[in-house]
N, C-alpha and C positions, 0 to 999 in steps of 0.2 A: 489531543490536538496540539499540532506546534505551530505558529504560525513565522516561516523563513522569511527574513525581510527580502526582498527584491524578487520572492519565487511566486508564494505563497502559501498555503495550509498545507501541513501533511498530517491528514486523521487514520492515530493508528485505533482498531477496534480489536475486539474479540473475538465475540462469536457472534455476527450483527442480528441476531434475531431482528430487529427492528428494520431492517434493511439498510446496504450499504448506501444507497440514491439519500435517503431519508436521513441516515447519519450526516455524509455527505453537505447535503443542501441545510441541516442545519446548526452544522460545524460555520457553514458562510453563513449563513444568517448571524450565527452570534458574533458576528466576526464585521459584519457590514460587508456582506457580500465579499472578501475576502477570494482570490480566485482559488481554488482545487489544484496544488501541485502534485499531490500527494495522495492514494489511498494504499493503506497496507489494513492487513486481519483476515479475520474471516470473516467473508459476503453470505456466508448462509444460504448458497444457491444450491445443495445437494439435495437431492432424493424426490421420488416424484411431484412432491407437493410444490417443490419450487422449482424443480428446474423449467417447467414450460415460460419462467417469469424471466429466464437467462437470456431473449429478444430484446427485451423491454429494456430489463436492467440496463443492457449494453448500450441499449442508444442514450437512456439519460445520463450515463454516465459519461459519454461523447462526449452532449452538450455541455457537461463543467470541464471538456478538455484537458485529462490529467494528464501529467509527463510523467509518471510515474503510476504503476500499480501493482503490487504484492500481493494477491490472494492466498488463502488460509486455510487451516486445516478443511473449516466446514463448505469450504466453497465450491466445493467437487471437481471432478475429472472433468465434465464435458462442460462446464464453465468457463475454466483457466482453458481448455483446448480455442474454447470459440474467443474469450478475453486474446489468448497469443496470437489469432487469425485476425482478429478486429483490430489491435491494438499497438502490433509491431513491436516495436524497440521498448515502450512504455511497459507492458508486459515485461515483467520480473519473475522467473518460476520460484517457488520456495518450497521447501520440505524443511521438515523435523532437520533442526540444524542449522538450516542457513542463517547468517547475521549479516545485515546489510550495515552499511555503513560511511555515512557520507565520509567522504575524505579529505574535501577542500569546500569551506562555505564561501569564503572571502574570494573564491574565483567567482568564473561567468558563470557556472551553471555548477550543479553540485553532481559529483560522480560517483556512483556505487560501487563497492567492491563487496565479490559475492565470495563469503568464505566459508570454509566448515566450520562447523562449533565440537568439541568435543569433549562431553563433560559425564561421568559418570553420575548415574544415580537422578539427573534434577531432571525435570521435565521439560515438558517443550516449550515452554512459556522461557525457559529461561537463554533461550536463542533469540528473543526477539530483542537483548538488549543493541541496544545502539550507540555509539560511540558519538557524540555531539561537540567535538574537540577543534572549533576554529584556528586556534594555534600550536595543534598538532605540526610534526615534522614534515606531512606532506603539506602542509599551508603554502603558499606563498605569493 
């Protein structure tokens, strides 16, 4: 969990077995309610067991109003399809690969840039690094 001053939390996970809602709500609990800028990882919403919970999910995760969200390996197809339908511009698609990465903290709002990664040999964990550089060349 990182928490942006002036945005809010952006909780990155894994594989959320425990559920993204539930990671979520108590990333801001530990936080003192802290608002939800941010969710990235995997929602754990694939396969029959959970995708009927992919309704529900959507709406609690409304209610903490992210401007952001990356879904993940385990998050499934009709997930991310219904998260891009729900969620507009906030919706982020990712795959094996992508590296987001803020570009400018020090402006109004932080902006993503969606690059390839391309790295022989490591896994896919090691796409998820993120660049965290306020006085980077694009700062200003």
């Amino acid at each position: 969990m990182i928490n942006v001053t002036g945005k809010g939390l952006v909780v990155l996970t894994g594989c959320g077995h425990a559920g993204i809602v539930n990671i979520c709500r108590y990333a801001r609990r530990l936080t003192g309610d802290q608002p939800l800028y941010a969710a990235m990882g995997g929602f754990h919403l694939n396969g029959p067991m959970f995708e009927p919970l992919i309704p529900r999910v959507l709406d609690d995760l409304a209610e903490m109003a992210p401007q952001v969200l990356v879904p993940a390996h385990c998050t499934g197809w009709r997930a991310q399809h219904a998260m891009g339908r729900r969620f507009g511009e906030a919706f982020v698609p990712n795959t094996v690969g992508t590296r987001l990465t803020p570009l400018n903290l020090r402006s109004s709002g932080i902006r993503w840039s969606r690059s390839a990664w391309v790295g022989g040999g490591a896994s896919w964990c090691s796409a998820w690094a993120a660049a965290w550089d306020p006085g980077g060349p694009e700062a200003g």
